[in-house]
Backbone as ProteinMPNN parsed JSONL, in Angstrom:
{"seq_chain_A": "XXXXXXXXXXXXXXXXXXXXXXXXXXXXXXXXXXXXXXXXXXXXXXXXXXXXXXXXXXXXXXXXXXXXXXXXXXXXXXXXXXXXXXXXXXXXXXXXXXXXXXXXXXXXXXXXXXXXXXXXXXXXXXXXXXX", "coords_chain_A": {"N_chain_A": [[80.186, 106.538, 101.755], [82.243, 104.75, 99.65], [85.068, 102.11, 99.813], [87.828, 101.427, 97.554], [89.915, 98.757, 97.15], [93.276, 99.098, 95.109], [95.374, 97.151, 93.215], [98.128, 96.823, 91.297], [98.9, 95.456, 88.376], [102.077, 94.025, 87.445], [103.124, 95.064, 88.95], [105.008, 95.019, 91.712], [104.675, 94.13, 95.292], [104.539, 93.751, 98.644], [102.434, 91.4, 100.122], [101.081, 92.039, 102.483], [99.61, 94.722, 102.19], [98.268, 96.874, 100.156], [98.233, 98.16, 96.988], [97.347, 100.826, 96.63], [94.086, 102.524, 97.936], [91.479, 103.69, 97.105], [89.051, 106.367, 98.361], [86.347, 107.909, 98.296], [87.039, 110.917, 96.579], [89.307, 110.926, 97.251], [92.844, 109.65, 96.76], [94.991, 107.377, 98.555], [98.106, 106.606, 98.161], [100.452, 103.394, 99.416], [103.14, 103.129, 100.839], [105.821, 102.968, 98.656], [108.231, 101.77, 97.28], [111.721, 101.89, 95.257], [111.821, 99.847, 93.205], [112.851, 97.066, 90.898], [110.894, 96.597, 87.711], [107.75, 94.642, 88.476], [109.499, 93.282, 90.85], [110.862, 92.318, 93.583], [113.735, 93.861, 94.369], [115.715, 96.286, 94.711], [116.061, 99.255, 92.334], [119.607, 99.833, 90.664], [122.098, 101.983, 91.734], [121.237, 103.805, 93.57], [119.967, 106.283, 96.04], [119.118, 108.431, 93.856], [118.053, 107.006, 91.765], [116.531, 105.192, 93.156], [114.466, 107.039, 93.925], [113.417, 108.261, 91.463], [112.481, 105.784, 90.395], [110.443, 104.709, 92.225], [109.218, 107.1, 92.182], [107.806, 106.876, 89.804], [106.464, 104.04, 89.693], [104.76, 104.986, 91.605], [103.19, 106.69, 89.985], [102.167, 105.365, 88.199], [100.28, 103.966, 89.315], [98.334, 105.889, 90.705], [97.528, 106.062, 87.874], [96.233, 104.063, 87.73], [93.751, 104.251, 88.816], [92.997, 106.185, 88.057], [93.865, 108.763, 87.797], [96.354, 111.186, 88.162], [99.813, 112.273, 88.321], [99.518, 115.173, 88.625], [97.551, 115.528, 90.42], [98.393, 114.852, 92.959], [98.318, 115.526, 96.585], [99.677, 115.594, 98.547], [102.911, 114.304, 99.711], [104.984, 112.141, 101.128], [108.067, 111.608, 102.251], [110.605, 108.961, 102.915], [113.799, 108.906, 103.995], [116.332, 106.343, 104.418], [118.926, 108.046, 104.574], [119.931, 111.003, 105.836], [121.579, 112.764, 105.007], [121.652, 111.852, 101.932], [119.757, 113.875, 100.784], [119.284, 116.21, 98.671], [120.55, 114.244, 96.298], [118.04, 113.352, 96.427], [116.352, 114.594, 96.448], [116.803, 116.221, 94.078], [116.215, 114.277, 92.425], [113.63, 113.734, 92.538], [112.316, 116.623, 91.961], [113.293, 116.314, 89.156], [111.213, 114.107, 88.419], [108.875, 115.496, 89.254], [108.705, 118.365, 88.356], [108.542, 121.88, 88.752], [106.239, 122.534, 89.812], [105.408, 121.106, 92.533], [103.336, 119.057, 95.274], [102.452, 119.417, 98.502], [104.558, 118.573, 100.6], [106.789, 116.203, 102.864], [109.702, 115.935, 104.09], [111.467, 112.521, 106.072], [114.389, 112.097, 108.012], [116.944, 109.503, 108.72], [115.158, 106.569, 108.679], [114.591, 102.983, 108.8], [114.278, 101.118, 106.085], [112.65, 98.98, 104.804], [113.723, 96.25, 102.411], [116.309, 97.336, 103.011], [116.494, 99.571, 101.822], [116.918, 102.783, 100.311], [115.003, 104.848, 100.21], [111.802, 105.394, 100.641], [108.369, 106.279, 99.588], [104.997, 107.969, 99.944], [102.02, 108.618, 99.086], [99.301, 110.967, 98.858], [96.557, 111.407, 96.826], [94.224, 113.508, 95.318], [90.945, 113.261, 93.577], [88.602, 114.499, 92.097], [85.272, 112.848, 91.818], [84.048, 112.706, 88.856], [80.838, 113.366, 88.527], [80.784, 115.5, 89.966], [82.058, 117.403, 88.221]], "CA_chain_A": [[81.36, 106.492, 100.905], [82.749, 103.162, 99.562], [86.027, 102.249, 99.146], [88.45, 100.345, 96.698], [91.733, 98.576, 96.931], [93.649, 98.72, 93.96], [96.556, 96.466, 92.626], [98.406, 97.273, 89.515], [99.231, 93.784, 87.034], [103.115, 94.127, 87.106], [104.316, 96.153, 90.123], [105.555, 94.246, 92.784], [103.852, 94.032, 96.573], [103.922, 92.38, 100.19], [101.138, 90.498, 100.557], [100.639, 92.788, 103.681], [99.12, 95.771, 102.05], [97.424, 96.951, 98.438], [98.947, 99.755, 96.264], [96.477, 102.053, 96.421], [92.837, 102.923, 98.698], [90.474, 105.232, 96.668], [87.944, 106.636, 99.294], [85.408, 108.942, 98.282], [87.489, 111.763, 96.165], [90.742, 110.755, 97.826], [93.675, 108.032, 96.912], [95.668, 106.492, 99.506], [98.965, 105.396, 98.303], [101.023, 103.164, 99.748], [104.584, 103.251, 100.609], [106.915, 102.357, 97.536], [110.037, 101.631, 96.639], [112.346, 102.324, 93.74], [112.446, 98.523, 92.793], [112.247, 96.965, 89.081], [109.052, 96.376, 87.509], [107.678, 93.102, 88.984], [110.393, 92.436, 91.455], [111.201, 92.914, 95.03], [114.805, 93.972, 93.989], [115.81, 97.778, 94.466], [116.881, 99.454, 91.139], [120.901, 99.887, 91.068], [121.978, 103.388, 92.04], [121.282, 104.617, 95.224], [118.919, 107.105, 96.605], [118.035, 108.877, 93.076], [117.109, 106.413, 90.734], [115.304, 104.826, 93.698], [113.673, 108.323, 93.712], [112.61, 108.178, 90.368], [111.268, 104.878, 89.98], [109.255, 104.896, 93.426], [107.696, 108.007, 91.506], [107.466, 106.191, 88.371], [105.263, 103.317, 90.298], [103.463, 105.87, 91.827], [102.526, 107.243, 88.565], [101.374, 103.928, 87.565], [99.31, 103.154, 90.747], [97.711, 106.266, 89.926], [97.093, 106.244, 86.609], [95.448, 103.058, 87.371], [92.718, 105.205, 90.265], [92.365, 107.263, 86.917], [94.488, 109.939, 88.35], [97.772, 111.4, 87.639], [101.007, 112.982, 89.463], [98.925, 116.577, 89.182], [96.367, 115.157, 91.365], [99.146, 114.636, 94.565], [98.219, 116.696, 96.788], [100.582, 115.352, 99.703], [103.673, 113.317, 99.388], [105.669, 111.776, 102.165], [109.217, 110.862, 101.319], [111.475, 108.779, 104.283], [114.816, 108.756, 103.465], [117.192, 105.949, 105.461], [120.11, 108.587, 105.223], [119.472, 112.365, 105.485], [122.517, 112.869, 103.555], [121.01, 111.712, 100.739], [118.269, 114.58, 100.258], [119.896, 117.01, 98.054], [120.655, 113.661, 95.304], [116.643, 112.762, 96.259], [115.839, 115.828, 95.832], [117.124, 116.347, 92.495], [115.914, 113.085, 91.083], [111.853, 114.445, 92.539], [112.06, 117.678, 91.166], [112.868, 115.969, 87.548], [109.862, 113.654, 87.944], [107.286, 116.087, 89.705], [108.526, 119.662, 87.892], [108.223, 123.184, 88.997], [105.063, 122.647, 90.933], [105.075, 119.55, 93.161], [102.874, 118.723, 95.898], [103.266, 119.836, 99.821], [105.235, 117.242, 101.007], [107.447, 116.511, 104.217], [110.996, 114.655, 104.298], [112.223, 111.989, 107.469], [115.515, 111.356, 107.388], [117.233, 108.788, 109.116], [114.472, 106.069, 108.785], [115.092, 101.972, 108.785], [113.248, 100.702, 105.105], [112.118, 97.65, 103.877], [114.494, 95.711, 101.746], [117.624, 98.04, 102.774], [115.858, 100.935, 100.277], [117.559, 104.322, 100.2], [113.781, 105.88, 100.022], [110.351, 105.377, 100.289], [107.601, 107.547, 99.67], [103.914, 107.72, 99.774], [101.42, 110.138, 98.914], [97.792, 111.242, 98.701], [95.881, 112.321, 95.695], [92.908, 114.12, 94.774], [90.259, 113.37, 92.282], [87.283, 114.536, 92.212], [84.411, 112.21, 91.026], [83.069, 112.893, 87.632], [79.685, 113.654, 88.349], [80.704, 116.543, 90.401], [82.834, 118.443, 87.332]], "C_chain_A": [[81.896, 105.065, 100.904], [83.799, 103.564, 99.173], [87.261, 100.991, 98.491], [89.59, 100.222, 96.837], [91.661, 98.471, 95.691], [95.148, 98.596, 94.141], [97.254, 96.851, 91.604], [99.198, 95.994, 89.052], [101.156, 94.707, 87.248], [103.736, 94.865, 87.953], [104.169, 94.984, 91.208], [104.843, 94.674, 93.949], [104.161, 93.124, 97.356], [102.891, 92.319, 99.893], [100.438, 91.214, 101.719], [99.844, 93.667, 103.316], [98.579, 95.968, 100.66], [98.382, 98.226, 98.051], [98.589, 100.881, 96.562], [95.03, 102.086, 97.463], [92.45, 104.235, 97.825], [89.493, 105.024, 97.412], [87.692, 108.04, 98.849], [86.362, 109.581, 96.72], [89.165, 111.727, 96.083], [91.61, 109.428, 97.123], [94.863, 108.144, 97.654], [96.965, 105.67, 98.839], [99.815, 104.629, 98.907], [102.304, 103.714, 99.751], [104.961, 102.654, 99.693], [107.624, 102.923, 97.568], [110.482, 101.676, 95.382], [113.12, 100.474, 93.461], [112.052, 98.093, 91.29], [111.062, 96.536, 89.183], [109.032, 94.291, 88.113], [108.53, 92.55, 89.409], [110.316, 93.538, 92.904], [112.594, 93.723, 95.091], [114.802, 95.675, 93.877], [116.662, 97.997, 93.21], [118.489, 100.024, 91.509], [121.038, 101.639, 91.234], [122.4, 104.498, 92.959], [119.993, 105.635, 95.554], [118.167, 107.877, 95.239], [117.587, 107.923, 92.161], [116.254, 105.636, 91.269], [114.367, 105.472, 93.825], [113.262, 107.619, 92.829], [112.1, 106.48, 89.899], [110.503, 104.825, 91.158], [108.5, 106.249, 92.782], [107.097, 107.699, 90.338], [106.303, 105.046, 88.595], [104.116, 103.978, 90.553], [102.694, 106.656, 90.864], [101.641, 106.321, 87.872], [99.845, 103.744, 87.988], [97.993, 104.624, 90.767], [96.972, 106.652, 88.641], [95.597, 104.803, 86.657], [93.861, 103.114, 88.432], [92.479, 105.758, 89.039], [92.786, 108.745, 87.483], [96.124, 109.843, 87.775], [98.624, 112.129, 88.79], [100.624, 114.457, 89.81], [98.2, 116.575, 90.122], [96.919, 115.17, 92.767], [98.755, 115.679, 94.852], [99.192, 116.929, 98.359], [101.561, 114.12, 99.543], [104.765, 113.128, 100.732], [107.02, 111.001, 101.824], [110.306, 110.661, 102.666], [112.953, 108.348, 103.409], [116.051, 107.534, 104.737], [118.944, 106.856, 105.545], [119.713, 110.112, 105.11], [120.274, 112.922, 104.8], [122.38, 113.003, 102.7], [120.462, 112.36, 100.027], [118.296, 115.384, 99.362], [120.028, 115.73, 96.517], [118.631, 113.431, 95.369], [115.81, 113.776, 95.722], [115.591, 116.769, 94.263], [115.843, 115.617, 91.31], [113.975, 113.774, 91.844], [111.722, 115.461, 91.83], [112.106, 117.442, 89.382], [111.84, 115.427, 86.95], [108.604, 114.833, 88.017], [106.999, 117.395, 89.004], [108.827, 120.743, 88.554], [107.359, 123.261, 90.068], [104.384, 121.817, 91.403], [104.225, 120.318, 94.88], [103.373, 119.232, 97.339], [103.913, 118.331, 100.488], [106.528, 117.543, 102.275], [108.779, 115.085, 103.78], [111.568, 114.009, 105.382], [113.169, 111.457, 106.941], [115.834, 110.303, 108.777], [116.684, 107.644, 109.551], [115.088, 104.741, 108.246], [114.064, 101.596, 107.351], [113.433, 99.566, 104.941], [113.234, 97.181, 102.579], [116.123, 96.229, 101.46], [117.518, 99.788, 102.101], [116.675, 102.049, 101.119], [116.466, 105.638, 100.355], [112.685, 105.2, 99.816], [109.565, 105.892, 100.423], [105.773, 106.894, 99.232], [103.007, 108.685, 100.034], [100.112, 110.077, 98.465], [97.444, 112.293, 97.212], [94.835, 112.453, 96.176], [92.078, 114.342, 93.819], [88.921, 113.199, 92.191], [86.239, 113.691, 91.502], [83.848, 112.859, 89.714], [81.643, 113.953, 87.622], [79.866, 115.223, 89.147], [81.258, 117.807, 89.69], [82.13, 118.982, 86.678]], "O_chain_A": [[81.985, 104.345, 101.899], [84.033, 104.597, 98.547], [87.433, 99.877, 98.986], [90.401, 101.143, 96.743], [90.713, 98.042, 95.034], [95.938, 99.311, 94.757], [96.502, 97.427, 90.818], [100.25, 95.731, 89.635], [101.257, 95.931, 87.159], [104.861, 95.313, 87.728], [103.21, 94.226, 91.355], [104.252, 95.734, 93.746], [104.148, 91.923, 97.09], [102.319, 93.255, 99.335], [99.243, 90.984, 101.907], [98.937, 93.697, 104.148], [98.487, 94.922, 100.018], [99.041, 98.99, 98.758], [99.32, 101.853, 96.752], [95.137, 100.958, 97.946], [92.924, 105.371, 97.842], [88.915, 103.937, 97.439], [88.431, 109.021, 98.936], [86.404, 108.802, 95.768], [89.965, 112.223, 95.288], [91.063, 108.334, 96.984], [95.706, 108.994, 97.369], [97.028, 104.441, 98.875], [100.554, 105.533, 99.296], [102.674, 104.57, 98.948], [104.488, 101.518, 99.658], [107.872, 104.112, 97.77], [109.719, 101.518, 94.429], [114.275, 100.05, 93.498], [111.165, 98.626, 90.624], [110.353, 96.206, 90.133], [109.785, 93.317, 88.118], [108.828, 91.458, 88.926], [109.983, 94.693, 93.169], [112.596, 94.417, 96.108], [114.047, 96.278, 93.114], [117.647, 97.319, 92.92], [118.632, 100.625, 92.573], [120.148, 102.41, 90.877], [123.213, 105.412, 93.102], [118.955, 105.335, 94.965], [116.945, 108.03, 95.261], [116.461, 108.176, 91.733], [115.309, 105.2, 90.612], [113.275, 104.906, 93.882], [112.775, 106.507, 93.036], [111.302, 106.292, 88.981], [109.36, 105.0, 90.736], [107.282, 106.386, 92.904], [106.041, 108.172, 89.919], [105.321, 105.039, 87.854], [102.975, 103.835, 90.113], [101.61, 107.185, 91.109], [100.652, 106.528, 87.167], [98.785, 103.513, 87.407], [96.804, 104.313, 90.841], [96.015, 107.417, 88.512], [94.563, 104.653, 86.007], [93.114, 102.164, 88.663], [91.254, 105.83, 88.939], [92.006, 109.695, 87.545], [96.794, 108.955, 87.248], [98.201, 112.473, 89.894], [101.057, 115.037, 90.806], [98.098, 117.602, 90.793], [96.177, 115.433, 93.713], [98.666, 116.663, 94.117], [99.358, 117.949, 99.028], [101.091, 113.016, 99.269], [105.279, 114.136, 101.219], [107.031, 109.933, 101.212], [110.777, 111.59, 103.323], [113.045, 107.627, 102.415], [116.476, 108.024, 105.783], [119.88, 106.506, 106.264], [119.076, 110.377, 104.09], [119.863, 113.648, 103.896], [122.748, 114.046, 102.158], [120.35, 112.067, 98.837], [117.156, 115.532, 98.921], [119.584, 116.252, 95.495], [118.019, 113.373, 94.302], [114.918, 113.8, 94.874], [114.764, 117.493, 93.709], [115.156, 115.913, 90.332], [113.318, 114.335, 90.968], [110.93, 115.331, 90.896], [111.403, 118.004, 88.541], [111.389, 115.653, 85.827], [107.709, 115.035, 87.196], [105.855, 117.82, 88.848], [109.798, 120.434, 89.244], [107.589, 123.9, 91.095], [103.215, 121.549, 91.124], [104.374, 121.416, 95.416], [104.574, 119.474, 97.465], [103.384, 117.237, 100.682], [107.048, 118.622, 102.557], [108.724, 113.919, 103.389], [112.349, 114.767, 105.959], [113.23, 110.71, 105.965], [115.073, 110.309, 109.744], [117.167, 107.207, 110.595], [115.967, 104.864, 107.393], [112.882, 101.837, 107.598], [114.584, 99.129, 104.942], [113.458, 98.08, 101.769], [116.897, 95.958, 100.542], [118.287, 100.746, 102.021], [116.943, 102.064, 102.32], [116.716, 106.832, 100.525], [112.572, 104.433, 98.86], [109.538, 106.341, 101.569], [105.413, 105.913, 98.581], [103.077, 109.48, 100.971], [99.77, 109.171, 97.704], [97.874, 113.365, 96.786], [94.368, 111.862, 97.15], [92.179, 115.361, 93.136], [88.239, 112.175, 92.195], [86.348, 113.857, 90.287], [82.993, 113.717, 89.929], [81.458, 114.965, 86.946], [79.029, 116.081, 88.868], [81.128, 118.945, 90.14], [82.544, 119.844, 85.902]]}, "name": "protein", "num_of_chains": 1, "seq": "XXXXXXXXXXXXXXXXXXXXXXXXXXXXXXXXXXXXXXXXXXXXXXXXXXXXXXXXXXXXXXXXXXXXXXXXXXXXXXXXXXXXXXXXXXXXXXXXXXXXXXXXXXXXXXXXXXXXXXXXXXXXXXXXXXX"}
């Protein structure tokens, strides 16, 4: 099994890590944040519209694996206030629907640039040749 980092042209990144790892069947995304397009800068708000654009990236970052948000099949979402989970909660269920992914919530976690939320989650997409 080989496997590929992928970048996406216009989303923001440390230098520390890649967006994405597709191995085998599987993608690997990173942690993201609900920051504007091509900036380090969290969107204004608070905990849900950082929700929804950290799932809006992640929509990207898959789309660009050739996968989509049906494909999650595990999503990890750290919240730095547990307070919060009920507004985070909201703003996921508008991106993901009715019938999201098994996923686990930590609250009271220290994030990267101050963030209100960051989340990161595994897809599933089967190769081609096997459909």
């Amino acid at each position: 099994m080989s496997i590929q980092k992928v970048n996406v042209a216009g989303l923001a990144r440390l230098p520390t890590f890649c967006h994405a790892v597709m191995a085998g069947d599987f993608i690997y995304v990173s942690g993201t944040l609900g920051t504007a397009m091509d900036s380090m800068a969290l969107v204004a708000g608070g905990v849900g519209p950082e929700t929804t654009q950290a799932l809006r990236h992640i929509e990207r970052i898959l789309a660009a694996c050739g996968a989509a948000l049906v494909d999650l099949v595990k999503v990890n979402v750290f919240l730095a206030d547990i307070h919060t989970f009920a507004a985070m909660n909201q703003a996921y269920l508008a991106v993901m629907g009715d019938d999201p992914p098994a996923r686990i919530t930590v609250g009271r976690a220290g994030l990267a640039l101050g963030a209100a939320v960051e989340i990161d989650a595994i897809a599933y997409k089967p190769s081609e040749m096997f459909l």
